[in-house]
N, CA, C and O atoms as CSV, one atom per row, in Angstrom:
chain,resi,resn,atom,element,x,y,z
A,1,UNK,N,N,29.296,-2.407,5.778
A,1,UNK,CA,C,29.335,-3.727,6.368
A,1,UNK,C,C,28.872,-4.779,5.362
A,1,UNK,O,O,29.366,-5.905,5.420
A,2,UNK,N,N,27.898,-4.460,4.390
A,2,UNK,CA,C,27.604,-5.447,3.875
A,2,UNK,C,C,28.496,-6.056,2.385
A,2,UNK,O,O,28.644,-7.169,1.882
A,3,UNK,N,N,28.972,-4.616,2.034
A,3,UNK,CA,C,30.132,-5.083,1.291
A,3,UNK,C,C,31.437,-5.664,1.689
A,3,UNK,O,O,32.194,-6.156,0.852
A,4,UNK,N,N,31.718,-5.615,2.971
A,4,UNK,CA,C,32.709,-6.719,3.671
A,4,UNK,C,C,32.272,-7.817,3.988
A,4,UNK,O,O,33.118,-8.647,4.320
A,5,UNK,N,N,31.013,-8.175,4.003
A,5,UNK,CA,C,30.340,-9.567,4.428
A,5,UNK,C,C,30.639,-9.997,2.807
A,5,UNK,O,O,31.643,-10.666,2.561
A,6,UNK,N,N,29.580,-9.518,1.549
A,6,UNK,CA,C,29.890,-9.880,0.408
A,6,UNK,C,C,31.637,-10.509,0.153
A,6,UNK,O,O,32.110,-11.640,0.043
A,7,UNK,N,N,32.006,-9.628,0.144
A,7,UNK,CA,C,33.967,-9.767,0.041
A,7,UNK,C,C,34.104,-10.982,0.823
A,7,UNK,O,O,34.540,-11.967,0.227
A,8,UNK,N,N,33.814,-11.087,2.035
A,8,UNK,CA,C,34.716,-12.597,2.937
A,8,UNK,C,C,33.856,-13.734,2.163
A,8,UNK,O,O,34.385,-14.822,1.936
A,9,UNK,N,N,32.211,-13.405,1.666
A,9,UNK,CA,C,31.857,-15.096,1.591
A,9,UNK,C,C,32.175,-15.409,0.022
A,9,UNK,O,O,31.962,-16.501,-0.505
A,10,UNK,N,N,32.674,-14.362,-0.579
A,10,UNK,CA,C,33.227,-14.200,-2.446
A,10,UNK,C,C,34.760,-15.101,-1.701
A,10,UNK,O,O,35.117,-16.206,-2.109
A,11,UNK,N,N,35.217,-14.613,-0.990
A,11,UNK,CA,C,36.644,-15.084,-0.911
A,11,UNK,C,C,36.378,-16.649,0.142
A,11,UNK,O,O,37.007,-17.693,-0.028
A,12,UNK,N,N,35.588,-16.486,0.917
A,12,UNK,CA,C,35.347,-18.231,1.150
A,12,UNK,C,C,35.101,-19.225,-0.101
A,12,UNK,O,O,35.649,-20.289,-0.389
A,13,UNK,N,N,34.061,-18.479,-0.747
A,13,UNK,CA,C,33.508,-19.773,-2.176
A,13,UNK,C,C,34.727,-20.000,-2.945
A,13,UNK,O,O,34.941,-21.051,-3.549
A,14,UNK,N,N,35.678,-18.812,-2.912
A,14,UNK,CA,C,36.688,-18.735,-4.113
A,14,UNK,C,C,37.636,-20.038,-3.651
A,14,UNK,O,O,37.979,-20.981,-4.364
A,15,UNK,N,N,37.980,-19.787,-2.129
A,15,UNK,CA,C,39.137,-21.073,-1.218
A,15,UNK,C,C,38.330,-22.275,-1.937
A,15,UNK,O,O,38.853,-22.802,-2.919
A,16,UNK,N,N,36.994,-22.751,-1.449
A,16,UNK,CA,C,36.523,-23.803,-1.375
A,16,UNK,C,C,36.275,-24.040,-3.065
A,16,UNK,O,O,36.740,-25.108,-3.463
A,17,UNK,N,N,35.839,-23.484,-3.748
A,17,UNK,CA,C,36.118,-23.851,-5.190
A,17,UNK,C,C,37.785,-24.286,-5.770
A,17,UNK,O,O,37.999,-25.035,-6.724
A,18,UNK,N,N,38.807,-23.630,-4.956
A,18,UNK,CA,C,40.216,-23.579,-5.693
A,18,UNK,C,C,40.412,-24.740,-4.880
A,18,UNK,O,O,40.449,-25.698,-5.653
A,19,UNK,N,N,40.578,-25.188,-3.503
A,19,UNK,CA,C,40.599,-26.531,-2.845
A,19,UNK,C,C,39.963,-27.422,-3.343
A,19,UNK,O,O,40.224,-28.479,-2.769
A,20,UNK,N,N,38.857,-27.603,-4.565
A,20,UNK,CA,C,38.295,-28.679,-5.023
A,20,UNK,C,C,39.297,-29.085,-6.153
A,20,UNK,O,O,39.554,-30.278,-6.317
A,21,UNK,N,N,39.774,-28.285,-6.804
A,21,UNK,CA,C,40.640,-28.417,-8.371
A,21,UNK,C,C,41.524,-28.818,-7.961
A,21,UNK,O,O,41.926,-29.812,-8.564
A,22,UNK,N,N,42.246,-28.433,-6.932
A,22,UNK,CA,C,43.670,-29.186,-6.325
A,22,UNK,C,C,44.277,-29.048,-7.243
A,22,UNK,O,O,43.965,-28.627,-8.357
A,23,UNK,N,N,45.675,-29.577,-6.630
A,23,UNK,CA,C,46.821,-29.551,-7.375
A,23,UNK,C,C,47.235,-30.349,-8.493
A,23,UNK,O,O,48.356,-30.309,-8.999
A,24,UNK,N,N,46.202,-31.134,-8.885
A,24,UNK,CA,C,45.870,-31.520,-10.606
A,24,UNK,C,C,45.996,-30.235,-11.653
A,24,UNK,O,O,46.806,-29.865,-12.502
A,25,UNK,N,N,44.616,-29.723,-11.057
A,25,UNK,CA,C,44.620,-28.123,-12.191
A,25,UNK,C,C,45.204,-27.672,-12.021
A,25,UNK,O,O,45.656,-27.381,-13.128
A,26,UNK,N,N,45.981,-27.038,-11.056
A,26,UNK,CA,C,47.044,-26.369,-10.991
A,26,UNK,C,C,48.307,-26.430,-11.896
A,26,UNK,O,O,48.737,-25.540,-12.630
A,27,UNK,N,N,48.794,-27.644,-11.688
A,27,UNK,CA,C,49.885,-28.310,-12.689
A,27,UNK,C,C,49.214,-28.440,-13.966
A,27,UNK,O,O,50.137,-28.618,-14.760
A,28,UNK,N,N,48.192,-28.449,-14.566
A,28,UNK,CA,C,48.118,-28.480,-15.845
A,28,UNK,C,C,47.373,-27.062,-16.257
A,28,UNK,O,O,47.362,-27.051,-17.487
A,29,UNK,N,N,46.944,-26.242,-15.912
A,29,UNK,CA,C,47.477,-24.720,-16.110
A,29,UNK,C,C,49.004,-24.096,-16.023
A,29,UNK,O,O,49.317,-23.064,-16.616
A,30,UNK,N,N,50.047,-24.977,-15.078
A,30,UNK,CA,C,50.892,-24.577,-15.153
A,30,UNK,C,C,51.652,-25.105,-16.625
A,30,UNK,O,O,52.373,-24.420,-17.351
A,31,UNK,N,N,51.303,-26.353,-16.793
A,31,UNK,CA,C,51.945,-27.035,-18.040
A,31,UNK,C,C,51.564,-25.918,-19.490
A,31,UNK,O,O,52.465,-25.334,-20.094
A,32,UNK,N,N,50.754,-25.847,-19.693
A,32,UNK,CA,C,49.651,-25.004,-20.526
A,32,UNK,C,C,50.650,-23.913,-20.673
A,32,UNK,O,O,51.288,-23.732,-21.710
A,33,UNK,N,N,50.790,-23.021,-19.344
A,33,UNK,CA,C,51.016,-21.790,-19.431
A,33,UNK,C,C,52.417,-21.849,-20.066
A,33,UNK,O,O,52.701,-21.205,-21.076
A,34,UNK,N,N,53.436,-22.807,-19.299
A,34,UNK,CA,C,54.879,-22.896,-20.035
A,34,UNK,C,C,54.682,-23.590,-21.490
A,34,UNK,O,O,55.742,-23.506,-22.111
A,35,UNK,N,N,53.867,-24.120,-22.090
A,35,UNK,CA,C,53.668,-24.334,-23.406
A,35,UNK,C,C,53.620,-23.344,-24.180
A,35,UNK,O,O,54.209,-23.331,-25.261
A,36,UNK,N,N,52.810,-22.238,-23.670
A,36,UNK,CA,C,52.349,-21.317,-24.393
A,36,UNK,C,C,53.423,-20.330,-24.654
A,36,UNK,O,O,53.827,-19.910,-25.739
A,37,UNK,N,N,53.850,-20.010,-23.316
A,37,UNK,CA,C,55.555,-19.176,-22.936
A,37,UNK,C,C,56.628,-19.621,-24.150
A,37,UNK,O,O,57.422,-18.818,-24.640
A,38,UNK,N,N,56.516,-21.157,-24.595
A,38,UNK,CA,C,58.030,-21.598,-24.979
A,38,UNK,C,C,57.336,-21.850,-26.587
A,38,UNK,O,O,57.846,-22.630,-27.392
A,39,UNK,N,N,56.220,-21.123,-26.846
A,39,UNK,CA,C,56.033,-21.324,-28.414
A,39,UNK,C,C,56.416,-20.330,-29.451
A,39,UNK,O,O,55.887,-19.223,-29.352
A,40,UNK,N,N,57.119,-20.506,-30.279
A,40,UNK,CA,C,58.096,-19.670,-30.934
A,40,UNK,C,C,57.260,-18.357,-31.446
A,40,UNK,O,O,57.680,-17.209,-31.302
A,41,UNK,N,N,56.122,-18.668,-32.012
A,41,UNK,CA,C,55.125,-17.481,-32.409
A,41,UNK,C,C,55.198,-16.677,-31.046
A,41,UNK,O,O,55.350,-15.473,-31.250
A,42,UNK,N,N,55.154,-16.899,-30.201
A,42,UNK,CA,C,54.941,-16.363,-28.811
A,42,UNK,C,C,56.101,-15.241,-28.428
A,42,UNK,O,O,56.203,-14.054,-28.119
A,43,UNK,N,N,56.692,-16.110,-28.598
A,43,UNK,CA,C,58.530,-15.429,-28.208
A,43,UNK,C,C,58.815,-14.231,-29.442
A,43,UNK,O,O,59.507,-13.272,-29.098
A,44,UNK,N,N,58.338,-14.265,-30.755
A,44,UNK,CA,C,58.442,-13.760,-31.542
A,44,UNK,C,C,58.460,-12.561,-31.370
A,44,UNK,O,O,59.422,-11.798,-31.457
A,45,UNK,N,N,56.420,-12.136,-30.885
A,45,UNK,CA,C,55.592,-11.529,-30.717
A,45,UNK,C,C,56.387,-10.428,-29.637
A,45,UNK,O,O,56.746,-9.265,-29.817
A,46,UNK,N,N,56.494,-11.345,-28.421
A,46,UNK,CA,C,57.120,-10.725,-27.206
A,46,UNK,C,C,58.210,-9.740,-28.357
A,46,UNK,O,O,58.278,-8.619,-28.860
A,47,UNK,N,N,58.752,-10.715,-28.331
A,47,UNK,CA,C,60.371,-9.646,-28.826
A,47,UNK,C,C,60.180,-8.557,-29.476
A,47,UNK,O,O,60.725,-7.514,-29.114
A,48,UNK,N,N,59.047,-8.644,-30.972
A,48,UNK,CA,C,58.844,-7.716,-31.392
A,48,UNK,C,C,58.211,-6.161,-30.777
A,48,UNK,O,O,58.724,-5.069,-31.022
A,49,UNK,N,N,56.763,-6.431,-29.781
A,49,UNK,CA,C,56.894,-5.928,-29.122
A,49,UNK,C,C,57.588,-5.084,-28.224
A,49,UNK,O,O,57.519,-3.864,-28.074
A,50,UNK,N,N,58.404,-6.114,-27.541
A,50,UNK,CA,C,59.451,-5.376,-26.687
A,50,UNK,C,C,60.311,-4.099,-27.625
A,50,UNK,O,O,60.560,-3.001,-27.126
A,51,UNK,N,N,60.711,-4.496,-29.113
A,51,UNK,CA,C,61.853,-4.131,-29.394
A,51,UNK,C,C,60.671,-2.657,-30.134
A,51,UNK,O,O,61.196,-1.576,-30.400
A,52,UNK,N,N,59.563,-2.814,-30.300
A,52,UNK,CA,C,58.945,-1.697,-30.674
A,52,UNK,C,C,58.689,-0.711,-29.338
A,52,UNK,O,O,58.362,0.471,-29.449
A,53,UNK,N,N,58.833,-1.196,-28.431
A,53,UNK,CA,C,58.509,0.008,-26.809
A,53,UNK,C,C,59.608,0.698,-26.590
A,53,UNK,O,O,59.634,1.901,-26.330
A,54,UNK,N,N,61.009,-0.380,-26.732
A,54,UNK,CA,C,62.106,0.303,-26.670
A,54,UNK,C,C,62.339,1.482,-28.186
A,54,UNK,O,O,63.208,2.349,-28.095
A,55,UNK,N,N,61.690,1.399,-29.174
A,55,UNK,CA,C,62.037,2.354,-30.121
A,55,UNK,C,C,61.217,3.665,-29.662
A,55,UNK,O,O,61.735,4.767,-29.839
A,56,UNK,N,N,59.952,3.556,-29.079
A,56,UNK,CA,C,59.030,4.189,-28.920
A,56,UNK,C,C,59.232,5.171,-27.760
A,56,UNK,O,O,58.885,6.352,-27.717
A,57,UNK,N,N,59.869,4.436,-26.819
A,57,UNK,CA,C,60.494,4.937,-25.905
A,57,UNK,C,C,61.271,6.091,-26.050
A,57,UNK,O,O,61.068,7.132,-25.425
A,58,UNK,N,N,62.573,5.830,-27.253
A,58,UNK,CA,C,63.377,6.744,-27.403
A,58,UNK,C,C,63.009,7.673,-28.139
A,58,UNK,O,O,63.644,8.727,-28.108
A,59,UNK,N,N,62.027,7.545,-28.886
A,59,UNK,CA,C,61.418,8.843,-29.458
A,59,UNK,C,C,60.654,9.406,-28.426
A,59,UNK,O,O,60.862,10.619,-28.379
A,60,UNK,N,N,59.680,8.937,-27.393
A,60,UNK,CA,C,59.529,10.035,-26.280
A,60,UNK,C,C,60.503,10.896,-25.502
A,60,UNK,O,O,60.424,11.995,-24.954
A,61,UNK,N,N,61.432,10.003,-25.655
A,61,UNK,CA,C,62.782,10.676,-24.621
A,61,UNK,C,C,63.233,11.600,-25.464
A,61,UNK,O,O,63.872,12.485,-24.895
A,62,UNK,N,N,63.110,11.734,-26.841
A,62,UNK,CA,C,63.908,12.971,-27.718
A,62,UNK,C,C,62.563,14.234,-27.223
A,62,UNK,O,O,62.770,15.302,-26.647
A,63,UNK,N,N,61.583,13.825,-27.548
A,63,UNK,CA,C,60.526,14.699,-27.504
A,63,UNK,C,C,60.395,15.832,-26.030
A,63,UNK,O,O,60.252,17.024,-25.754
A,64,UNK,N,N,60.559,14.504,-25.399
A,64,UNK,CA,C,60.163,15.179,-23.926
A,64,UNK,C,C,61.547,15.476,-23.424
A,64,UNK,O,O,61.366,15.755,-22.239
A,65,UNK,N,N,62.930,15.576,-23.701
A,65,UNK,CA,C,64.056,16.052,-23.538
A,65,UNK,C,C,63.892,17.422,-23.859
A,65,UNK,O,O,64.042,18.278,-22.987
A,66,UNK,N,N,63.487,17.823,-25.470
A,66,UNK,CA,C,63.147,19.205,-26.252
A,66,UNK,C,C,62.523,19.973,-25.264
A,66,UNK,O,O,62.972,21.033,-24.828
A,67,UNK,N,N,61.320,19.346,-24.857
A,67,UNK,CA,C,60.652,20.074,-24.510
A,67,UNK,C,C,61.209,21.022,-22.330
A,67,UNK,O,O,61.298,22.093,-21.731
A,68,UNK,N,N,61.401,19.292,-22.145
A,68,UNK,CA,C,62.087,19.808,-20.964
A,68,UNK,C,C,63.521,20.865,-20.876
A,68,UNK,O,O,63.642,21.761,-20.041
A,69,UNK,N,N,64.438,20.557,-21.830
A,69,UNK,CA,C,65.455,21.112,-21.929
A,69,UNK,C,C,66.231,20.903,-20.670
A,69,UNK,O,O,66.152,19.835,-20.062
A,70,UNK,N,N,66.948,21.852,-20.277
A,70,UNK,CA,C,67.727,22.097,-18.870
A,70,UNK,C,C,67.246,22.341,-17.655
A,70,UNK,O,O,68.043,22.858,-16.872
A,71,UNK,N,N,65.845,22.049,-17.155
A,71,UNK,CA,C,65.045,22.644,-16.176
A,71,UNK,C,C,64.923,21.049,-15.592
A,71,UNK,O,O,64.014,20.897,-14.777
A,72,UNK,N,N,66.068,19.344,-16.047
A,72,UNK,CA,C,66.126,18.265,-15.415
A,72,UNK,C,C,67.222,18.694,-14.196
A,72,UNK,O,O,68.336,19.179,-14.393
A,73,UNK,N,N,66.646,18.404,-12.964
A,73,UNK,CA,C,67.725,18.141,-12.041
A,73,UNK,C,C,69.210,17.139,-12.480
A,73,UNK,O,O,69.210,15.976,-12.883
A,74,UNK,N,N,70.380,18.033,-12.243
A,74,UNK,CA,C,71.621,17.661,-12.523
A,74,UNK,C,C,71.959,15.767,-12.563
A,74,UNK,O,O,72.476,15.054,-13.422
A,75,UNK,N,N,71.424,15.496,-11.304
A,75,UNK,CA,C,71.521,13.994,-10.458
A,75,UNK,C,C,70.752,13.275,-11.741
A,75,UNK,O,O,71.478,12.430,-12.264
A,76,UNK,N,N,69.584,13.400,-12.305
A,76,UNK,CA,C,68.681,12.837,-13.356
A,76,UNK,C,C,69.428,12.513,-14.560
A,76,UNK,O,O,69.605,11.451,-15.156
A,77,UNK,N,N,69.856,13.814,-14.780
A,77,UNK,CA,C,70.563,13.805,-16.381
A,77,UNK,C,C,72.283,12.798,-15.853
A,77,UNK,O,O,72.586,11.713,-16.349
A,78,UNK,N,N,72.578,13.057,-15.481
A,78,UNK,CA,C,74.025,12.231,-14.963
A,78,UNK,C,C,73.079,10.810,-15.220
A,78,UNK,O,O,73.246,10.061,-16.182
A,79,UNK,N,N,72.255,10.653,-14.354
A,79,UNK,CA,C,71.771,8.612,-14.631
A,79,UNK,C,C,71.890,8.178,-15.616
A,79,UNK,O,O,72.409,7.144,-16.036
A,80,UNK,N,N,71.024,9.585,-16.364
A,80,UNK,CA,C,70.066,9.146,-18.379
A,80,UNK,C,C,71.571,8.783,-18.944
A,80,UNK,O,O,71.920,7.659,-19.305
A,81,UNK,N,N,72.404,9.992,-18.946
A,81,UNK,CA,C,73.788,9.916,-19.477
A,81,UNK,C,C,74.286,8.459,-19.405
A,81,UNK,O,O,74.641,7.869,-20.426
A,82,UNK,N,N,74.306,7.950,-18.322
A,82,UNK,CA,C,75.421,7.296,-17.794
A,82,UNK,C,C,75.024,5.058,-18.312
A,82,UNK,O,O,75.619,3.994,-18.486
A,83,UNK,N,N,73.359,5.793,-18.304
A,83,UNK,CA,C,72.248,4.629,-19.193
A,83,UNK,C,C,72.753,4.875,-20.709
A,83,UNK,O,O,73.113,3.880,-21.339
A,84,UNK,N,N,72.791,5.905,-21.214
A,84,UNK,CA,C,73.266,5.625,-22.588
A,84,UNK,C,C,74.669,5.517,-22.977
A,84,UNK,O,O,75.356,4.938,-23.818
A,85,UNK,N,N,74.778,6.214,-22.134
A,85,UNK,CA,C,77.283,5.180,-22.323
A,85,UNK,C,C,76.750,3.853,-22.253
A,85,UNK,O,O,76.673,3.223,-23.308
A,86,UNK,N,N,76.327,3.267,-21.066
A,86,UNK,CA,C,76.498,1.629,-20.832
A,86,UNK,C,C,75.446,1.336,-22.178
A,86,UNK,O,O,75.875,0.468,-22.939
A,87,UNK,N,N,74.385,1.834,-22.486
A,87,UNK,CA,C,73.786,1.202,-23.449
A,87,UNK,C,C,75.000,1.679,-25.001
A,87,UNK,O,O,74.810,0.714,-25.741
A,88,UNK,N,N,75.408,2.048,-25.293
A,88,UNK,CA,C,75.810,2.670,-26.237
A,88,UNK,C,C,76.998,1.852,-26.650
A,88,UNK,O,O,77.187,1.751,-27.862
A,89,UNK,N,N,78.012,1.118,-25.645
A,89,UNK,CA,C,79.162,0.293,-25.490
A,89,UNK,C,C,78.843,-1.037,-25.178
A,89,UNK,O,O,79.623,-1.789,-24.594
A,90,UNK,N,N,77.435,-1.425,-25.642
A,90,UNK,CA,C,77.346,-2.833,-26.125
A,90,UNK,C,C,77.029,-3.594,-24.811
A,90,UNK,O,O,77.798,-4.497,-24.481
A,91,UNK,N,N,76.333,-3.403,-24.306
A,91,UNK,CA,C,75.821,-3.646,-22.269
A,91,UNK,C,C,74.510,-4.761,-23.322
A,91,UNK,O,O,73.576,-4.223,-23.918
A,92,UNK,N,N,74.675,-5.860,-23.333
A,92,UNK,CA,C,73.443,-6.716,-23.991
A,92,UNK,C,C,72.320,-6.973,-22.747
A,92,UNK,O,O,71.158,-7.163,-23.107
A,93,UNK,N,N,72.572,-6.983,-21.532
A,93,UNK,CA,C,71.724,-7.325,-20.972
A,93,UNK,C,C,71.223,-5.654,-19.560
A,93,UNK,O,O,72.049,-4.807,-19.219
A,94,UNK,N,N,70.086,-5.684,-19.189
A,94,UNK,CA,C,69.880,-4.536,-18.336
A,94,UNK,C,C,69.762,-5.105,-17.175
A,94,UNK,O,O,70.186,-6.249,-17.007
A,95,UNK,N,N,69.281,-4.536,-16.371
A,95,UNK,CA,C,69.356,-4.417,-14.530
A,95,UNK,C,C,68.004,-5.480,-14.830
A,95,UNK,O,O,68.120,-6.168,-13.816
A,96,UNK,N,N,67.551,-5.700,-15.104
A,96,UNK,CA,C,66.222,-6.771,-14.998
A,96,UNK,C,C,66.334,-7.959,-15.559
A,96,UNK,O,O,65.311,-8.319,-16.140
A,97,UNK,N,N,67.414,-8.851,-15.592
A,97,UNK,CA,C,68.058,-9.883,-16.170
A,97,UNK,C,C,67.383,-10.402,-17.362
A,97,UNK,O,O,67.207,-11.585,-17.654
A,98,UNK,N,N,66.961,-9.155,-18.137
A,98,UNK,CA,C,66.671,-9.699,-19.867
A,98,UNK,C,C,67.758,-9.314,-20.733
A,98,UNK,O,O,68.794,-8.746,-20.386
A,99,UNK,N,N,67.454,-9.646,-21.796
A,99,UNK,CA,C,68.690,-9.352,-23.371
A,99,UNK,C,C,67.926,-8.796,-24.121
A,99,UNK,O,O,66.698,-8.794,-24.030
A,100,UNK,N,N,68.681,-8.199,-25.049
A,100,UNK,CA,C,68.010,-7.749,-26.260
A,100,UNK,C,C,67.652,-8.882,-27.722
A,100,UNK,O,O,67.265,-8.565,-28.847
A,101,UNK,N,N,67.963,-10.258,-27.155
A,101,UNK,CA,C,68.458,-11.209,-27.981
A,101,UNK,C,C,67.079,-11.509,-29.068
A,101,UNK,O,O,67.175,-12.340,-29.972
């Protein structure tokens, strides 16, 4: 009980502190944040990143393919397959509306 009393009056102070900042701070954390989003070092970073998970990725998938071998349910391997045709024939963008750009 007393850690649910703690919890509601943490989450009352939190309302009544975030209702004081209003929608001033709000919008200029939001400004901030899309500044930060649209700065080229930023975007860089992302990409590189990204494009190092996707390499990293496929070396787990060789690894853990070896190791699994043929003991993947049929339905599984048909998907993986069917992900690397569409990736393989130049598909620039995936099911999560990003690019490789």
């Amino acid at each position: 009980m007393r850690y649910k009393l703690t919890f509601v009056v943490g989450l009352a102070l939190g309302y009544v502190l975030g209702t004081k900042a209003g929608r001033e701070r709000y919008e200029q954390l939001k400004k901030s944040a899309r500044q930060v989003a649209q700065n080229p070092a930023v975007r860089n970073s992302a990409e590189t990143a990204a494009q190092q998970g996707r390499q990293f990725a496929g070396k787990a998938y060789h690894v853990v393919s070896d190791k699994v071998g043929d003991r993947v349910p049929d339905s599984v391997a048909q998907r993986v397959r069917s992900l690397r045709d569409r990736n393989a024939n130049g598909a620039a963008d995936d099911d999560w509306g990003s690019s490789n750009t």
